[in-house]
N, C-alpha and C positions, 0 to 999 in steps of 0.2 A: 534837845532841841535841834531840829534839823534847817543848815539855813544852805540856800542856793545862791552860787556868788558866780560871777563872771570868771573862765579862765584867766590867768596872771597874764598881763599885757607881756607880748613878744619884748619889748626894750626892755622887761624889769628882770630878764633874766641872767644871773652873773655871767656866761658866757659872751653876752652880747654887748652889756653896759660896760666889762672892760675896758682901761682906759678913755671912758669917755668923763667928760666934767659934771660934777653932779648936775649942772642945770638940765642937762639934757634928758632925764628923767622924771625932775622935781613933779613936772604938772601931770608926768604918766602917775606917780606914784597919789599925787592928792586925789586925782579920779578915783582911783584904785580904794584909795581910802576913805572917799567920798559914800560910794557905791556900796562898798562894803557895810558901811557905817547904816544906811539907810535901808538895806535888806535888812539888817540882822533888825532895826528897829522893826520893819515891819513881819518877820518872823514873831518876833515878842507880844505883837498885839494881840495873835493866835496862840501863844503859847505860856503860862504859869512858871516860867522858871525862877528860882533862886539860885542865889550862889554860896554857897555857905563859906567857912574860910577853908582854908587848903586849899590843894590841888584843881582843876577842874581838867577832866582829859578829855582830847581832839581828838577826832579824828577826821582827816583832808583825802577825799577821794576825786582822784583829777578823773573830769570827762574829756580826753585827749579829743581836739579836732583831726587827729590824722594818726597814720599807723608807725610813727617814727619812735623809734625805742626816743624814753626820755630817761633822763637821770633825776631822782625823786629828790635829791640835794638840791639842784637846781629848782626844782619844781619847786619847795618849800620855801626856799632865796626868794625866790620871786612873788610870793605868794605875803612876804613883810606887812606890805602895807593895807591887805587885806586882813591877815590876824590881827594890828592895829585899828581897823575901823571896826573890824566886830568887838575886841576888849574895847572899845570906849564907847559903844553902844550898848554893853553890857554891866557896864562901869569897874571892870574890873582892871589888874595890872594883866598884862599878857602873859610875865614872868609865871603867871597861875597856870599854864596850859600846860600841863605835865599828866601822863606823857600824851605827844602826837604821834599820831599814827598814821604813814602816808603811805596812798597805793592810787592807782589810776588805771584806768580801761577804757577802751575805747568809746568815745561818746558821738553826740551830734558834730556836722560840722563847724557851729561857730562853739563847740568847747564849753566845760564848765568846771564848777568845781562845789563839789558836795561837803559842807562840813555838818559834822556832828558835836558838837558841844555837850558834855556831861556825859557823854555816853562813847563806847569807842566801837565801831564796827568797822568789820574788816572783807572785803569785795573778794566773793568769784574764788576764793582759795580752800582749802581743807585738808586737812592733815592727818 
């Protein structure tokens, strides 16, 4: 199941939210998981997924708005409260999401991010 989510808000990224008190991103992070929560349901309406038990693998393909190398540690940090509104949209624990698999390319300018649930693809690379 392929679901389209918003780039991770600039404040939810560890570099940034350093030292600051958690209120000052609470209401970035509930959006974040709002938003999430409500694509992934309406990915679902379109799509027959199950979840059986074990594993289910990610994979998170960031569509960067600009050409600034990113750190995909970062990207993933930031990205928390996102994988939580898709696991509770899916009813699953998050702890299921083994393994993730992160990469990013350049995208549009307002940014996005590509997840694939149950299936893992990997962007623009070959070996």
């Amino acid at each position: 199941m392929i679901i389209r989510l918003p780039f991770p808000a600039p404040k939810l990224f560890p570099n940034r939210k350093n030292g600051n008190h958690w209120t000052t991103t609470s209401a970035v992070k509930d959006a974040q998981k709002n938003a999430a929560y409500m694509l992934t349901k309406e990915a679902l309406q379109t799509t027959k997924a199950e979840w059986p038990e074990g594993n289910i693998p990610l994979s998170l393909v960031y569509l960067t708005p600009d050409k600034r190398k990113r750190d995909l540690d970062n990207m993933l940090a930031a990205s928390k409260a996102l994988i939580d509104g898709m696991a509770k949209a899916l009813e699953v624990d998050d702890s299921r999401f083994k393994p993730i698999l992160v990469d990013w390319i350049l995208g549009p300018k307002e940014g996005g991010l590509i997840a694939a649930v149950g299936i893992n693809i990997v962007s623009g690379t070959s070996m």
